[in-house]
C-alpha positions as CSV (number, residue, x, y, z in Angstrom):
1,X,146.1,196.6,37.3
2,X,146.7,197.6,41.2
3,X,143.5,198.6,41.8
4,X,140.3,201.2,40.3
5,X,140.8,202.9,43.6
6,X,136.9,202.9,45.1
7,X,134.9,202.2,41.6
8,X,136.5,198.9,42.9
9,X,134.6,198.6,45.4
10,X,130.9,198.7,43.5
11,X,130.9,194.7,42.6
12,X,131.5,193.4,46.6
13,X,129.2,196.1,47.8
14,X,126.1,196.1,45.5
15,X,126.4,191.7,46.4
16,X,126.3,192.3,49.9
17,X,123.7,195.0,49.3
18,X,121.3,192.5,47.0
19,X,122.3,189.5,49.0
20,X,121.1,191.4,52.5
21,X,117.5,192.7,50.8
22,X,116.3,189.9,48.2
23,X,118.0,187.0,50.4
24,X,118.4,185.6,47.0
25,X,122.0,184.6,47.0
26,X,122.4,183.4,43.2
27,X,121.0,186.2,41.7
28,X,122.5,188.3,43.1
29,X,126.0,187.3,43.2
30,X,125.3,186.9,39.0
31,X,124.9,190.5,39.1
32,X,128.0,191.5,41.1
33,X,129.7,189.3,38.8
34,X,128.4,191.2,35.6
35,X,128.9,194.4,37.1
36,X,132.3,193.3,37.8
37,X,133.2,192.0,34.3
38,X,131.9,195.4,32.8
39,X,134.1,197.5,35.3
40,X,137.2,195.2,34.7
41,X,136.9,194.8,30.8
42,X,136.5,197.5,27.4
43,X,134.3,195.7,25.7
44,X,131.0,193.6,26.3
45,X,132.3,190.7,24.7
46,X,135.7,190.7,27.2
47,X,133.5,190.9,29.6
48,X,131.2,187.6,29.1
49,X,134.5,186.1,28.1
50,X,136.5,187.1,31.0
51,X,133.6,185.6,33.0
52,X,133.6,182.5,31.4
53,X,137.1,182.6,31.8
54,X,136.9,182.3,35.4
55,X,134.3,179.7,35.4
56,X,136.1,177.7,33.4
57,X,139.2,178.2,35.5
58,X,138.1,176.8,38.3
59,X,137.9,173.2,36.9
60,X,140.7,173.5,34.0
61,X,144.4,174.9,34.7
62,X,145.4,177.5,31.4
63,X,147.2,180.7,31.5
64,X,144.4,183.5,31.7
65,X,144.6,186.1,29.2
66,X,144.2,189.8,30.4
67,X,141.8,190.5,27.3
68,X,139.7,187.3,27.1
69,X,137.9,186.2,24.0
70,X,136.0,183.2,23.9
71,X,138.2,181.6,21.2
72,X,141.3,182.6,22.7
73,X,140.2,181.4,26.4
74,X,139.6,178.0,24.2
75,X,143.1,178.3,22.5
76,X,145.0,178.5,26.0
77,X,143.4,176.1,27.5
78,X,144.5,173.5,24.1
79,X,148.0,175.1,24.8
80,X,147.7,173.7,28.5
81,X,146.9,170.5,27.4
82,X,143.1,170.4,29.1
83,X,145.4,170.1,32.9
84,X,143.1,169.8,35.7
85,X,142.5,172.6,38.3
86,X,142.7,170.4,41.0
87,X,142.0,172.6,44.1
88,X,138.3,174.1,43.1
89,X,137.9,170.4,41.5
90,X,138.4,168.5,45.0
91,X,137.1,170.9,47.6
92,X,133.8,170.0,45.3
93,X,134.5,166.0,45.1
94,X,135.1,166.5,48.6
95,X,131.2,168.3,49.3
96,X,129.9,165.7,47.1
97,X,131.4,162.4,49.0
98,X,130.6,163.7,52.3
99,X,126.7,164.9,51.6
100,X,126.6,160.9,50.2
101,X,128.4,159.7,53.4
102,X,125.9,162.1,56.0
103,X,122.9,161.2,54.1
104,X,124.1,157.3,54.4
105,X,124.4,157.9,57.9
106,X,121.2,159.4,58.2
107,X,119.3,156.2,56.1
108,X,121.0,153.7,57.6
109,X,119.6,154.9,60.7
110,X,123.0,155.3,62.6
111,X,122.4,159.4,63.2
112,X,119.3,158.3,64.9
113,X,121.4,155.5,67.4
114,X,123.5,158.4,67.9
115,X,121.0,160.5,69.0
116,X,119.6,157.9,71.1
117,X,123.2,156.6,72.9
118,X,124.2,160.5,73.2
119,X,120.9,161.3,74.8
120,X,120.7,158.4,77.5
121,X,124.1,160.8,78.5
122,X,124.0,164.0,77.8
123,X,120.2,165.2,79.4
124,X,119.7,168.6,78.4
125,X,119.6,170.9,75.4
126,X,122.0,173.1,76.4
127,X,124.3,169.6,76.5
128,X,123.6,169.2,73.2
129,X,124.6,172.9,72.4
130,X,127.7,171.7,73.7
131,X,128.5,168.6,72.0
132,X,129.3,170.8,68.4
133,X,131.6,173.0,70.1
134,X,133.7,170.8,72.1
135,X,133.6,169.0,68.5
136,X,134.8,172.3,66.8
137,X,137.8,172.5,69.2
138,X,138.9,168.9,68.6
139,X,138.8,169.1,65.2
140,X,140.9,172.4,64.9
141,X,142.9,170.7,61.4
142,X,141.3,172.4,58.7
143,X,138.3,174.5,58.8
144,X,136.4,173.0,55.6
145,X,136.7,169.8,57.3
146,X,135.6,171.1,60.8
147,X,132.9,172.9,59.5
148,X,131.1,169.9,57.2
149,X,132.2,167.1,59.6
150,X,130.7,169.0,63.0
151,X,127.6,169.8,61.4
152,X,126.7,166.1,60.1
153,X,127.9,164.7,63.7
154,X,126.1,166.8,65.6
155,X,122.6,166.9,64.0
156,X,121.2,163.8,65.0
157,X,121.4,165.4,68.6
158,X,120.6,168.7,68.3
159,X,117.6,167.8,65.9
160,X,116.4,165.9,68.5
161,X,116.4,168.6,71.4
162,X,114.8,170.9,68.9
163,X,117.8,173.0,67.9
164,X,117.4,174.9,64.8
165,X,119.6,174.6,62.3
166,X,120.7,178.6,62.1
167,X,121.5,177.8,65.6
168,X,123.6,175.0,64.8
169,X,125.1,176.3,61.7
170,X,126.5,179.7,64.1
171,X,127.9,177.1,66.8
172,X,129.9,175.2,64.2
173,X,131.0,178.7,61.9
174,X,132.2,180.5,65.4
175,X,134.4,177.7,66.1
176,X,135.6,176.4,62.8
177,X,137.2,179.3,61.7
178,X,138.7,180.8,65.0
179,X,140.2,177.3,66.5
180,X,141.6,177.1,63.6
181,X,143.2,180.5,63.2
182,X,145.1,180.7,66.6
183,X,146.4,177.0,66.1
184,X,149.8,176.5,64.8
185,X,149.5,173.0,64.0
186,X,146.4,173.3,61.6
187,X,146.6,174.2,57.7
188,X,145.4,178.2,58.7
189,X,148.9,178.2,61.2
190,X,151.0,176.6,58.5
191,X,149.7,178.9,55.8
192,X,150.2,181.8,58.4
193,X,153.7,181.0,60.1
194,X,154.7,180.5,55.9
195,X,153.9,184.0,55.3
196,X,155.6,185.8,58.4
197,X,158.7,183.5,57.4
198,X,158.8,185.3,53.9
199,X,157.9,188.4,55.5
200,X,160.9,188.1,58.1
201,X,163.4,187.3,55.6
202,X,162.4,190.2,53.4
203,X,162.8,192.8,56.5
204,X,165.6,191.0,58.6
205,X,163.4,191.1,61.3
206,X,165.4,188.6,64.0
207,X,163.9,189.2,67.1
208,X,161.7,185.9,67.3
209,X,161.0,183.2,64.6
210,X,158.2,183.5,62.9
211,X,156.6,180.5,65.2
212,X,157.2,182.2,67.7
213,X,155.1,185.4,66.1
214,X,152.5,183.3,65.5
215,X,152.1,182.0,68.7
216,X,152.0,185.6,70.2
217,X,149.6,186.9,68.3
218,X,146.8,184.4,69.7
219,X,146.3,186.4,73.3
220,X,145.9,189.4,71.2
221,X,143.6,187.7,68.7
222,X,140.6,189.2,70.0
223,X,137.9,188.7,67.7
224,X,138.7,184.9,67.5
225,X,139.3,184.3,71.9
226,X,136.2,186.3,72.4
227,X,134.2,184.5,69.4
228,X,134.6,181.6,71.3
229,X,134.2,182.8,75.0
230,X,130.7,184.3,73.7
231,X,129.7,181.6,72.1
232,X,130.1,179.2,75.7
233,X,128.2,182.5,77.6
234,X,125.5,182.3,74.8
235,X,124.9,178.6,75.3
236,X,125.4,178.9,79.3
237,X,122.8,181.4,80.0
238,X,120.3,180.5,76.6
239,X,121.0,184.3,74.8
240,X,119.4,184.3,71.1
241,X,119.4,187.6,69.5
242,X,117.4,189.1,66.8
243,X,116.3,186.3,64.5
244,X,117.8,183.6,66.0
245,X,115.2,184.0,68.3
246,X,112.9,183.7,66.2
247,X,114.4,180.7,64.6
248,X,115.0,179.2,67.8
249,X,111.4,179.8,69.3
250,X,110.0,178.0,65.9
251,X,112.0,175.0,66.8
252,X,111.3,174.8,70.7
253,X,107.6,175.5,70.2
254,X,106.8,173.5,66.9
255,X,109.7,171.4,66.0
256,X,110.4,173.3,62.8
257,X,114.1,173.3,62.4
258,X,114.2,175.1,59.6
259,X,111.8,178.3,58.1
260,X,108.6,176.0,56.8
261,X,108.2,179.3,54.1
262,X,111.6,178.1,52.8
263,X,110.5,174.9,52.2
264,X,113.4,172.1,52.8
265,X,116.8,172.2,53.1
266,X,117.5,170.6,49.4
267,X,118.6,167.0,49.9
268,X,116.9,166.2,53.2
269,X,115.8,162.4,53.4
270,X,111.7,161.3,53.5
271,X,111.7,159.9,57.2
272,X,109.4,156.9,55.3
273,X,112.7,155.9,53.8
274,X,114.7,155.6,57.0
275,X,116.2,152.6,58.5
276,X,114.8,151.2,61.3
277,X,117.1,149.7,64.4
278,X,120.3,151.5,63.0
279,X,123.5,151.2,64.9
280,X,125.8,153.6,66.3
281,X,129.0,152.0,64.7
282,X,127.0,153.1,61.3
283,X,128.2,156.6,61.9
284,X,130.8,156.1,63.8
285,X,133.0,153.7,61.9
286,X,132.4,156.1,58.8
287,X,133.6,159.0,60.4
288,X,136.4,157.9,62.4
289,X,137.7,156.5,59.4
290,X,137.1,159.6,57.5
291,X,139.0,161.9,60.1
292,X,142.0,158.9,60.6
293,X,142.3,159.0,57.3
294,X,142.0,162.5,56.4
295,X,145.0,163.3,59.2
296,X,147.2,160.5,57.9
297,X,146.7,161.8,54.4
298,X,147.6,165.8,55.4
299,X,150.7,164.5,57.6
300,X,151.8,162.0,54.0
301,X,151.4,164.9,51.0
302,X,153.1,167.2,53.9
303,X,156.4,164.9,54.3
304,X,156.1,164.6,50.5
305,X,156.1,168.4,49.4
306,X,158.5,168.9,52.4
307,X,160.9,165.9,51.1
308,X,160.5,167.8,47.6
309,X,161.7,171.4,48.8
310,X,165.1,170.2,50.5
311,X,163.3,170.4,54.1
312,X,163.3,168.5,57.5
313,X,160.3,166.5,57.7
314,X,158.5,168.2,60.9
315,X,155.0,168.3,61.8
316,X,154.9,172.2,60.9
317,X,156.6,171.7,57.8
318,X,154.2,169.1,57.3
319,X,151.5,171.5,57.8
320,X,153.0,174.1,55.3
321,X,153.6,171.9,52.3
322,X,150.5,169.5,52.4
323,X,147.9,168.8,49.8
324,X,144.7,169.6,51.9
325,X,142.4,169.3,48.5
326,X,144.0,165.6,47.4
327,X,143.5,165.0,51.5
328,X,140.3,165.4,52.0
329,X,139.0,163.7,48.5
330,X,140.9,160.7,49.3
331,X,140.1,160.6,52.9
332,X,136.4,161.3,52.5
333,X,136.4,158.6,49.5
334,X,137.7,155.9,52.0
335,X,134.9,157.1,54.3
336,X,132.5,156.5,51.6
337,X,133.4,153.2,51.0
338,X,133.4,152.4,54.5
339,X,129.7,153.8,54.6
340,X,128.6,152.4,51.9
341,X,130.2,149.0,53.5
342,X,128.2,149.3,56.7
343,X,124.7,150.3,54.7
344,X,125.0,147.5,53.0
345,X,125.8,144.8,55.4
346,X,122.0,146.0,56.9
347,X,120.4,145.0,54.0
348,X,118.7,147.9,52.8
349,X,115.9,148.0,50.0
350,X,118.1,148.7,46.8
351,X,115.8,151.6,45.6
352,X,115.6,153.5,49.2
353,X,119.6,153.0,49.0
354,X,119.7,154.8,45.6
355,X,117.9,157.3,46.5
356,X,119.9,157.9,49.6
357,X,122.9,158.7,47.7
358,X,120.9,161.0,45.3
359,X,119.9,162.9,48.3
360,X,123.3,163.2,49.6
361,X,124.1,164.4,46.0
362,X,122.0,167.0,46.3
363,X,122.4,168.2,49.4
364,X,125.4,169.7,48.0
365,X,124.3,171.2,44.8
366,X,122.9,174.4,46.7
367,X,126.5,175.3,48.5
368,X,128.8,174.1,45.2
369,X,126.6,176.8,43.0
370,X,127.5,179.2,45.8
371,X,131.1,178.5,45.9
372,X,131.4,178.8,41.9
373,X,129.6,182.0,42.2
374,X,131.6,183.3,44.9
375,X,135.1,182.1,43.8
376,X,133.9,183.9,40.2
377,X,132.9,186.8,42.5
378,X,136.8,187.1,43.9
379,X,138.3,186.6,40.7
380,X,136.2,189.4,39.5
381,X,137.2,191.5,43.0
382,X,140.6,190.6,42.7
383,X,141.0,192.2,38.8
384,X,139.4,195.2,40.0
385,X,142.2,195.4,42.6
386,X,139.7,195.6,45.6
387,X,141.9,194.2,48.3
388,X,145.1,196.4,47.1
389,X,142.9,199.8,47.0
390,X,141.5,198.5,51.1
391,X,145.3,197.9,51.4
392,X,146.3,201.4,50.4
393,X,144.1,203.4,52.4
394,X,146.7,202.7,55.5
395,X,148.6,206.1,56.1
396,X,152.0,205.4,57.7
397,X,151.8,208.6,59.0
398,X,149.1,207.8,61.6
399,X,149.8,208.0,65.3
400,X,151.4,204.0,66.0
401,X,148.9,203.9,68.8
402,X,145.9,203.9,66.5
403,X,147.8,201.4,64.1
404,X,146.2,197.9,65.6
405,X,142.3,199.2,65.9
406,X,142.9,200.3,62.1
407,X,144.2,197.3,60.1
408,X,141.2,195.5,62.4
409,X,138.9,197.5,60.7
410,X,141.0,197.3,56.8
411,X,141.4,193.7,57.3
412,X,137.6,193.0,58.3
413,X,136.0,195.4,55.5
414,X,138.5,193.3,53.0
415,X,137.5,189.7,54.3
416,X,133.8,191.0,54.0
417,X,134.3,192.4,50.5
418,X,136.1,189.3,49.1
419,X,135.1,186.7,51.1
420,X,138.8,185.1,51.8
421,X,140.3,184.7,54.8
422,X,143.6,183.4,53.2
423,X,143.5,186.3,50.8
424,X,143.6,189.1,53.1
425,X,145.9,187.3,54.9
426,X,148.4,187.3,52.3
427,X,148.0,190.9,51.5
428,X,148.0,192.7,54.6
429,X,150.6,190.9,56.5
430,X,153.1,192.1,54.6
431,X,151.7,195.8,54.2
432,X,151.4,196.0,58.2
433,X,154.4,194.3,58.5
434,X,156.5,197.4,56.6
435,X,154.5,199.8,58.1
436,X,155.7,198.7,61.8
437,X,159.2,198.4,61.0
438,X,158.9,202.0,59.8
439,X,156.4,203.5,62.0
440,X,157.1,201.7,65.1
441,X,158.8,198.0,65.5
442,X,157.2,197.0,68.7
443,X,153.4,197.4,67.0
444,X,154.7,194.5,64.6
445,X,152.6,191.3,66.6
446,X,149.7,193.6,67.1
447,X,149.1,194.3,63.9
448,X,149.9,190.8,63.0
449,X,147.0,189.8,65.3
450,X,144.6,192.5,63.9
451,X,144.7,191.7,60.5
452,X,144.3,187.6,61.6
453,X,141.4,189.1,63.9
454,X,139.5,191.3,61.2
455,X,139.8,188.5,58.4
456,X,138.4,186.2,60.4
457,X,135.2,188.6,61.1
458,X,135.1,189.9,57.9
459,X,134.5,186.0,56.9
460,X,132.0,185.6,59.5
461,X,129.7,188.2,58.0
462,X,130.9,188.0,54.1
463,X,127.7,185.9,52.3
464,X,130.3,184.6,49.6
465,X,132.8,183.2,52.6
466,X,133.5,179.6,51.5
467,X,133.3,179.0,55.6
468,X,130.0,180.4,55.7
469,X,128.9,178.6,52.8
470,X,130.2,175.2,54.4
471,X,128.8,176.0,57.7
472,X,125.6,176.0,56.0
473,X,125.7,173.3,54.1
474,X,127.1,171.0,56.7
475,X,124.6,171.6,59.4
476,X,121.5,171.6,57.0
477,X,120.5,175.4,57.3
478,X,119.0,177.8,54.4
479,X,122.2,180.0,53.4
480,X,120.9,183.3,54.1
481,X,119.2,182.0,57.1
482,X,122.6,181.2,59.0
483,X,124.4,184.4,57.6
484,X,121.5,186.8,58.7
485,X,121.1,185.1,62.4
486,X,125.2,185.1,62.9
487,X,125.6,188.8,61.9
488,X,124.2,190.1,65.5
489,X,126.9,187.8,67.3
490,X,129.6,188.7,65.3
491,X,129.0,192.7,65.1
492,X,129.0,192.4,68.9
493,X,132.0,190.7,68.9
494,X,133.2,192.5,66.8
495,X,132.7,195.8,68.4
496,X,134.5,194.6,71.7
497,X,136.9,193.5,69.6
498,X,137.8,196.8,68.0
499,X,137.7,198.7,71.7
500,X,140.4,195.7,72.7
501,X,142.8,196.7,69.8
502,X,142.0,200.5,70.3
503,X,143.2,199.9,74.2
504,X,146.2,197.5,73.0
505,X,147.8,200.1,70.8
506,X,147.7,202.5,73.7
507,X,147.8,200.7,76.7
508,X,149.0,197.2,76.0
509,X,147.6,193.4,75.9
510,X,146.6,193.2,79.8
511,X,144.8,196.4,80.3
512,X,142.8,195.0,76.5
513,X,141.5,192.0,78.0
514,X,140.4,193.6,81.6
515,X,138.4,196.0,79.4
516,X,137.2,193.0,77.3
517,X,135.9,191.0,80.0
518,X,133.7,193.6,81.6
519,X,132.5,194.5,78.3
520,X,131.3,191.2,77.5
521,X,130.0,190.5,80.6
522,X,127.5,194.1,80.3
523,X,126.6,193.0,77.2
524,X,125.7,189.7,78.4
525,X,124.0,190.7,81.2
526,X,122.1,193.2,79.3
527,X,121.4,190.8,76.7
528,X,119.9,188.5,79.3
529,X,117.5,190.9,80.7
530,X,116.0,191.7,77.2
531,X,115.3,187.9,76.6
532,X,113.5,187.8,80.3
533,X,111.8,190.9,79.1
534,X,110.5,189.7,76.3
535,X,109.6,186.1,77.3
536,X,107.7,187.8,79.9
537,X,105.7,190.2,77.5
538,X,105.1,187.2,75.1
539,X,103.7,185.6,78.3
């Protein structure tokens, strides 16, 4: 089916809704899902089927059936020969080998000599602050990879300046995401510039490659450029809105990282079973082999599946056609071992060890439940024909002025309501891509950078983002915790953005950004005299 027109909207909506008022993530994601299966399907047994169906999916590769029964689900997947999903199936291997290698790290006492060598350099909190965002930057590859691997380096530091978690977990989410987005040489450029190639051939648009789109669309990529400029004001002059406040206040005042009421982050290590006298190559050796490998395993499956489709073997090409899923398994498995080599070599008591790696186990289970439910949740979205219906609401009849500001807005409800980046990528690029070469050619990069710009917020906010999900989960923060105390940031940023691209359509790129500045700077200001305020009424 296209799409339910906006009965398709009910299953993204009610799990936002539920999500936002119970804080209860599982639950309700399980009933979006239902509700989703009983909009998409006749019958009550289709439904349950077509649920399992999806579950199923994500592990075992078999052609889906557009009226699922339980027996016939079973029957395709015989017919397939029981062939591995492998993409689902790795991004999980891959949570699973790094929570062992981070909670390795954190037993063998080698995140506690990084603290301690890190700290005898950089002297302040707002340093520290610092040290995950610089991180984010250099690590602008993949953002499942920046997201886990920033968290677990940084920690050690930033737990021991008393930085929550929420804090951390919004440091490493506002970078991971828009680094990597305005990057051509990461897997979110590749994926991109492989789109607008398609999308070029199928209009015989000549004017530029589609490289050379891709590169400029990042000064108009507001949402991601301001992202990360707010994020260096916020840590520069110590801003914490709404409940990071709160959150951050708990940490300065009583060293409780996370909400005591919440009880631990699931996985977190007895400080009895620690280490003593760890050594900074125990983290480092891990995770420099990690990322070394990582890169040379992206740049090998991306000369193979170039090799493959009759193409020069180039670093973008490279980018385009690698195996990020076999990547990261591998390269995080060769970490592991290398972890495991330099715990060892320490001597460790054999029963502290195992349960080391049990922890790092399940410090993972909590965000691999949440993916499942929310790739389920964007199966069920995508049946129902949510993104297409978001898609259709653009009238090509609309002033070309008001054209950027409006697939913002389309392109950030539809990351928000799906929770895919990627997705609404591949479905609005091409729709605001015909409706510029009919409307009006020159709007084409500025509604190219809109929809990058409202998928990448709609992410931010969505609760079922994978992103948000990892940020979580690889800076040791409660789920709901880090999605409630980023949505403040991000709505701000999100507003400037939206006057930016409202101002671009009309009065172009230059005359955005002066408006953008003082915008953020008010806001800043502003936002620093209700902190003084209030830490002088609490006084």
């Amino acid at each position: 089916m296209e799409h339910l027109g906006w009965v398709s909207l009910i299953p993204p909506i009610l799990a936002l809704t539920l999500v936002i008022v119970t804080r209860k993530v599982f639950i309700s994601l399980g009933i979006a899902i239902l509700v989703g299966a009983f909009i998409a399907f006749d019958q009550i047994e289709q439904a349950f089927a077509g649920i399992f169906q999806t579950i199923i999916g994500l592990f075992i590769s078999f052609d889906a059936l557009d009226e699922p029964t339980f027996s016939g689900v079973f029957q395709s997947i015989s017919d397939a020969g029981f062939a591995l999903n492998d993409w689902e199936l790795y991004i999980i291997l891959f949570l699973i080998l790094l929570g062992i290698i981070a909670s390795l790290i954190t037993f063998s006492g080698g995140g506690e000599a990084f603290s301690r060598w890190a700290g005898n350099r950089i002297k302040t909190r707002k340093g520290a602050l610092f040290l995950p965002f610089f991180l984010g930057l250099v690590i602008f590859i993949d953002d499942y990879f920046n997201a886990l691997t920033v968290g677990n380096t940084s920690r050690p530091l930033t737990d021991r300046y008393r930085v929550s978690r929420a804090k951390l977990a919004y440091i490493v989410d506002s970078t991971s995401a828009p680094i990597c987005v305005i990057m051509p040489l990461s897997s979110w450029g590749a994926y991109i510039i492989g789109i607008m190639a398609s999308i070029f051939a199928a209009n015989q648009i000549v004017a530029y490659s589609p490289f050379e789109a891709f590169i400029y669309t990042v000064p108009m990529n507001f949402y991601a450029l301001i992202a990360l400029l707010f994020l260096v004001l916020i840590i520069l002059f110590n801003i914490d809105i709404g409940l990071m406040k709160k959150h951050e206040d708990r940490a300065k005042e009583h060293n409780q990282l996370t909400d005591p009421e919440k009880g631990d982050v699931a996985g977190s290590l007895d400080e009895k079973l620690l280490m003593k006298n760890g050594r900074i190559y125990q983290l480092f050796a891990p995770l420099l082999v990690l990322v070394i490998s990582t890169v040379a395993l992206l740049l090998y499956t991306g000369a193979q599946g170039a090799t493959s489709e009759g193409l020069p073997v180039t670093i973008l090409n490279m980018m385009e056609y690698t195996d990020i899923g076999l990547s990261l398994v591998i390269g995080s498995a060769i970490g592991l071992i290398v972890s495991l080599i330099v715990t060892l070599t320490a001597k460790p008591i054999m029963g502290d060890f195992g349960k080391a790696i049990k922890a790092g186990v399940k410090s993972m289970l909590p965000a691999i439940g949440i993916l499942i439910l929310a790739w389920t949740t964007i199966d069920m979205i995508g049946r129902l024909g949510t993104g297409n219906f978001l898609a259709s609401l653009i009238d090509q009849s609309i002033h070309p002025g008001f054209l950027p500001v409006m697939i913002f807005l389309i392109a950030a409800f539809s990351g928000l309501a799906t929770g895919t980046s990627w997705g609404t990528f591949g479905m609005l690029l091409p729709i605001s891509a015909q409706i510029a070469v009919t409307v009006e050619p020159t709007m084409l990069i500025p509604m190219f950078a809109a929809v990058l710009a409202g998928s990448i917020f709609g992410d931010h906010i969505s609760p079922i983002s994978d992103t948000t999900i990892l940020s979580a989960a690889g800076s040791g923060s409660h789920h709901m915790d880090h999605v409630i105390t980023q949505l403040p940031y991000a709505l701000i940023t999100a507003v400037i953005s939206t006057i930016g691209f409202l101002i671009l359509g009309f009065l172009g790129a230059i005359t955005a950004w002066i408006v953008v500045i003082l915008l953020l700077a008010i806001v800043v200001v502003v936002l620093q005299s209700i902190n003084r305020k209030t830490a002088t009424s609490s006084n």
